[in-house]
N, C-alpha and C positions, 0 to 999 in steps of 0.2 A: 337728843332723842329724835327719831325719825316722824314728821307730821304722818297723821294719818289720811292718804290722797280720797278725796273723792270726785267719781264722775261726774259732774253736770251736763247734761245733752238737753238742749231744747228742740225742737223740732223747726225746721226752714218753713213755716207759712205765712210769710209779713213778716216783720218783725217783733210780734209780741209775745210769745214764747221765749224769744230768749231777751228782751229787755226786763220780762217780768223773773227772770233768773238773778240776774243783778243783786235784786238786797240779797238774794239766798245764796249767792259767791262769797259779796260782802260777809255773810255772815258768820260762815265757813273759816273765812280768813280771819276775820275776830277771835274765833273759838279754838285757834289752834289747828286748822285742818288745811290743807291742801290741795286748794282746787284743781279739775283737770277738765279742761272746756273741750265738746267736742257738739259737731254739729254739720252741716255745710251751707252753700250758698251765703247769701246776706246774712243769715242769723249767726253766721260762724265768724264773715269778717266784723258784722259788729260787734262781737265779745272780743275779737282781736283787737278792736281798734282800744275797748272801754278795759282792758288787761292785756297788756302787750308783756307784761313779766310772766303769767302764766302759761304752762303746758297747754294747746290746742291742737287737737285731732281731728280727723275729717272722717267724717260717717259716709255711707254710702247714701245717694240722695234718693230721696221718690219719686224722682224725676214726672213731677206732676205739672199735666198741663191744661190751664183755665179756659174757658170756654168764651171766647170774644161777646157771645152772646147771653146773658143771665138766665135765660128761659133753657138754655141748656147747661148748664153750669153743672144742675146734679149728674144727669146721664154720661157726661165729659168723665166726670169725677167716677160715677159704676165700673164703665170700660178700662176705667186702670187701675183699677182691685187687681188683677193680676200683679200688675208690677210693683203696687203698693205691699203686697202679699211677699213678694221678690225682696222685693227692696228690707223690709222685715228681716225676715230670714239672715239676711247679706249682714243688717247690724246687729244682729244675736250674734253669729258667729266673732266676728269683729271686738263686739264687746268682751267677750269670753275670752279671746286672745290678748286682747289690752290688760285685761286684769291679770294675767302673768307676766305681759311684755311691763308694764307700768307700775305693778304694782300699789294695784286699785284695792280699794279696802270698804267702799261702799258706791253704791250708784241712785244720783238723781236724775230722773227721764221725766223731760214735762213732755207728753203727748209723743216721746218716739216710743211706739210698741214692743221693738225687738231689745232696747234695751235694759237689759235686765237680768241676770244670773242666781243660780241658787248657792253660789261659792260666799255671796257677799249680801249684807244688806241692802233692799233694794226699794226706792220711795217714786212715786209715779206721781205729776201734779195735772189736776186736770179740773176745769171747771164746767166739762161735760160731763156727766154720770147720764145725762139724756143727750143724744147725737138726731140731733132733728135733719130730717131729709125729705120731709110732705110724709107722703103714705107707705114710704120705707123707714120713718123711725125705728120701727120695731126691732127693724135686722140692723141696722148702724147702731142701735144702741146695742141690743144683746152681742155684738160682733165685736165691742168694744169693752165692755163688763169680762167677756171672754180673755181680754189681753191684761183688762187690769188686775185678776183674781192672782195674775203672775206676777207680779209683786208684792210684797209683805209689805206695805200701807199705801193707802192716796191720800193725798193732802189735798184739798180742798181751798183755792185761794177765794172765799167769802164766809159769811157766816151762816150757822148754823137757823137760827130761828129769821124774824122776820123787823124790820125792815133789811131787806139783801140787795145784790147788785145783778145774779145768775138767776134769779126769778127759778123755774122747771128747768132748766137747763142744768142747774148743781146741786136741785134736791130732788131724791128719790122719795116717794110713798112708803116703800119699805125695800130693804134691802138686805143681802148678807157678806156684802163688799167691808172691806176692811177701810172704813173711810174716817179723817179727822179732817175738820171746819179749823181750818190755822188764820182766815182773817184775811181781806185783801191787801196783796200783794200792790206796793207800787216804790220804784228808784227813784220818788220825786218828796221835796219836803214843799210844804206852804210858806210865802215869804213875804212878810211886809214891803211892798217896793209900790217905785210910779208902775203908774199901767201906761206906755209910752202906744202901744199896738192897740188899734181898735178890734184888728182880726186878727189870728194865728188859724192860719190852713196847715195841716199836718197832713199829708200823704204817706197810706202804708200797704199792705195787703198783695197781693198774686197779680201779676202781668196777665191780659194786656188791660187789665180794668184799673190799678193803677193810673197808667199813663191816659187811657179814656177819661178819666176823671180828670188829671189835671189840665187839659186839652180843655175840657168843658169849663173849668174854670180860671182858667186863663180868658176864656172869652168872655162868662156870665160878670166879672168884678171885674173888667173893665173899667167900668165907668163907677165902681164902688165912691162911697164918699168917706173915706176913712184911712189911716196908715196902716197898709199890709203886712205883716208877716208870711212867707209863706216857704214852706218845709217841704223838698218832694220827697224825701224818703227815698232817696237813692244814695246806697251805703258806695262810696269810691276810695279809688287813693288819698286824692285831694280832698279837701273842703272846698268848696266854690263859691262864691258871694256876687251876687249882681242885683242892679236897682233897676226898675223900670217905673216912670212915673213914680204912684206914691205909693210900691211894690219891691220889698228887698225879699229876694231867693238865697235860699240854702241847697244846696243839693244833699247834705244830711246836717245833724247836729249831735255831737256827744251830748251824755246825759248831763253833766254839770251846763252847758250851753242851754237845753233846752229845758231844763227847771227853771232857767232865767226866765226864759222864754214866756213859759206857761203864764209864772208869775206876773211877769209884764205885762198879758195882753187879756182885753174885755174879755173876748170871746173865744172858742173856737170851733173851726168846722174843719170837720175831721169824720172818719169811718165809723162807724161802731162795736170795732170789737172789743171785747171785753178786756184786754189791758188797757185800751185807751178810757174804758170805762173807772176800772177802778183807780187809775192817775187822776182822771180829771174829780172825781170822788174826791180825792185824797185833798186834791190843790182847791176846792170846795168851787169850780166853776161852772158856768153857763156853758153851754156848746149848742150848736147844731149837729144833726148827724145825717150822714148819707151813706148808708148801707150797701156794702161791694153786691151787685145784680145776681142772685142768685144764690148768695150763701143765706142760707137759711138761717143760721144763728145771728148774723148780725141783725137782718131782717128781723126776725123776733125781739131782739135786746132794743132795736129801736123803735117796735109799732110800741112795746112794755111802756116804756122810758115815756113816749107819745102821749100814750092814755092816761097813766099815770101824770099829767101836767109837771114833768121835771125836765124832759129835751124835746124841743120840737125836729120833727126829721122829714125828707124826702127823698122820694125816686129820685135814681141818679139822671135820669133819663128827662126827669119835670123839674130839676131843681132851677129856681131863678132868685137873682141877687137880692129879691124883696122880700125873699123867705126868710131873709136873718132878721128881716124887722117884729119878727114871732116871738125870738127869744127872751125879747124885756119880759113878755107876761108869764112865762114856764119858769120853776120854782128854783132850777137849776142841780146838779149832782154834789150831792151832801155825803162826807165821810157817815160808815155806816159804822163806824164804830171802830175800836182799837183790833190791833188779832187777839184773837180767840186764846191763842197761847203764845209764848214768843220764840221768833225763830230760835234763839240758845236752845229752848227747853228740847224743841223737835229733833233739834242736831242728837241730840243723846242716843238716836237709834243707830248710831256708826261710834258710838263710844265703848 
C-alpha cells in the first residue's frame, strides 16, 4: 500500500521553524506517512542534511532583507510586504502543482502563508496568533489571522492555560480561529551526562545581525574563564571544527551532535527565539539571552523571561562577558509540561 505523502514546509527565518519541524517529520514517519520537506535557504539545507532519504523541494523564497541596524529592522521589514505578498502568491501556486506533480495528500506549513490548498488537508503551526510590531500590531496581527483562517487548523506549539512559554504572543483573549494547544515542540531529549562546557554560544537568526553578534562575541569572552563551546549557525557542506585558546567552533551541528551538546554544557547564550526557548525548556536549562536588535518578538520573550526571574538577558549592543555572572541567581527554563495531546493523535487529520 501506497504511504500517504505529506508536505512539510517551514519557513527560511533562522533556523527554528524548521528545526522545530523535526519531531513532526519524525512522527509522520512513525505513523506510516511520508514526508515531503520543502522549504529554501538554510531551513531547506538543514532538513536535507537531518533526511537526506526524503523528497525535498524548494519553495520560492521571500527574499527578505534585515536591517544592519535594529532601530530600523521593522520599517526594512514594511517596505517588503510587497514582495513578501509576491513571494506568497508564487508558493500557493507551486503548492497547488506539487500536489498533482507528487501526489501530496495533506500539507504542514509552519509560518509559510501561501502554503495551503482546499484539494487536501491543510495544518498551519504558529506561535504567533499576536505578530508584535510596536504600534502596528493591530495590522501584522489581523494580516496574519487573515492567512491563517486558510487553513483547516493551527496547532499551537505551547500550552493552553498558564504556566506557558509564548506569554500574549500564542494566547488570544477571544477568538474564532480554528486553533489547538499541541504542547512545546522540541528534537532535543534531557540526558544524564558530565557537563564538560562551562558555555554553549548557539548562533541563529537573519543576516547581518547574526554575524554582528558573533563578531561581538568573539571579542567580549575573550578573556572568559571557562571552556567554550561555541555554534555559529552556519548550515555548509562541511562541518568544520576549530579550537582557539579555551574555544572549540562549530560552523553548524546536526541535532543528534547538538543534544550532546546542550546536555553537556552549564549554560547557554543564545538568541531568544522561541524554539530556542522551548529546547532549552525541554533540556531544563539556565541560559542567557541576547535578543536579535529589532525583532520585536524576541525582544518581548526576553524582557517576559527577565521579569519573571527565569533568564537574565541584554542589549546586543551593552552585552559584556560579566553578565553571565547573573545567571546562578535567575531560576532558569523549566519544562512546562508534557503536549497537550500527542503528535499520533493530531496526525489523524490526514488519515
Amino acid at each position: 500500500m501506497n504511504k500517504k505523502r505529506i508536505l512539510v514546509a517551514p519557513l527560511n527565518w533562522g533556523l527554528g521553524h524548521a528545526t522545530r519541524c523535526i519531531p513532526i517529520i519524525e512522527a509522520l514517519q512513525k505513523n506510516g506517512f511520508e514526508p515531503v520537506l520543502a522549504s529554501d535557504g538554510i531551513a531547506l539545507a538543514l532538513l536535507k542534511k537531518e533526511f537526506p532519504q526524503l523528497t525535498a523541494l524548494e519553495l520560492p523564497s521571500y527574499k527578505i532583507q534585515y536591517a544592519q541596524n535594529g532601530a530600523n529592522f521593522k520599517w526594512k521589514l514594511f517596505r517588503q510586504i510587497p514582495n513578501m505578498f509576491h513571494a506568497v502568491r508564487n508558493e500557493r501556486k507551486t503548492a497547488e502543482n506539487w500536489i498533482e506533480q507528487y501526489n501530496i495528500d495533506g500539507i504542514i506549513s509552519d509560518n509559510r502563508l501561501g502554503v495551503h490548498s482546499k484539494k487536501v488537508p491543510t495544518v498551519f503551526i504558529t506561535h504567533q496568533l499576536n505578530v508584535l510590531t510596536g504600534n502596528t500590531s493591530w495590522l501584522t496581527t489581523k494580516i496574519h489571522h487573515h492567512f491563517i483562517r486558510k487553513f483547516d487548523i493551527c496547532w499551537i506549539p505551547d500550552v493552553a492555560g498558564k504556566p506557558n512559554l509564548s506569554g500574549k504572543l500564542g494566547h488570544l483573549n477571544n477568538s474564532n480561529l480554528n486553533l489547538k494547544y499541541i504542547g512545546p515542540l522540541s528534537r532535543f531529549n534531557k540526558k544524564e551526562t558530565e557537563e564538560i562546557y562551562d558555555l554553549m554560544v548557539i548562533l541563529s537568526g537573519p543576516e547581518p545581525q547574526r554575524t554582528l553578534l558573533e563578531e561581538k562575541l568573539n571579542l567580549e569572552l575573550k578573556n572568559y574563564d571557562g571552556t567554550i563551546l561555541f555554534v555559529r549557525g552556519v548550515v555548509e557542506e562541511e562541518q568544520k571544527i576549530s579550537k582557539r585558546f579555551n574555544c572549540t567552533y562549530y560552523n553548524f551541528m546536526n541535532t543528534a551532535e547538538l543534544e550532546i551538546a546542550f546536555n553537556q554544557s552549564k549554560m547557554i547564550l543564545c538568541r531568544s527565539g522561541y524554539t530556542t526557548i522551548m529546547d532549552l525548556a525541554k533540556l531544563d536549562k539556565k541560559a542567557f539571552f541576547i535578543p536579535t536588535p529589532g525583532q520585536y518578538e524576541q525582544e518581548y520573550l526576553a524582557k517576559k523571561l527577565t521579569k519573571k526571574g527565569v533568564v537574565p538577558s541584554s542589549k546586543q549592543d551593552s552585552f559584556k562577558a560579566e553578565h553571565l555572572l547573573q545567571v546562578s541567581i535567575y531560576k532558569g527554563l523549566k519544562d512546562v509540561g508534557k503536549n497537550e495531546v500527542s503528535l499520533n493523535e493530531l496526525l489523524s487529520i490526514f488519515s
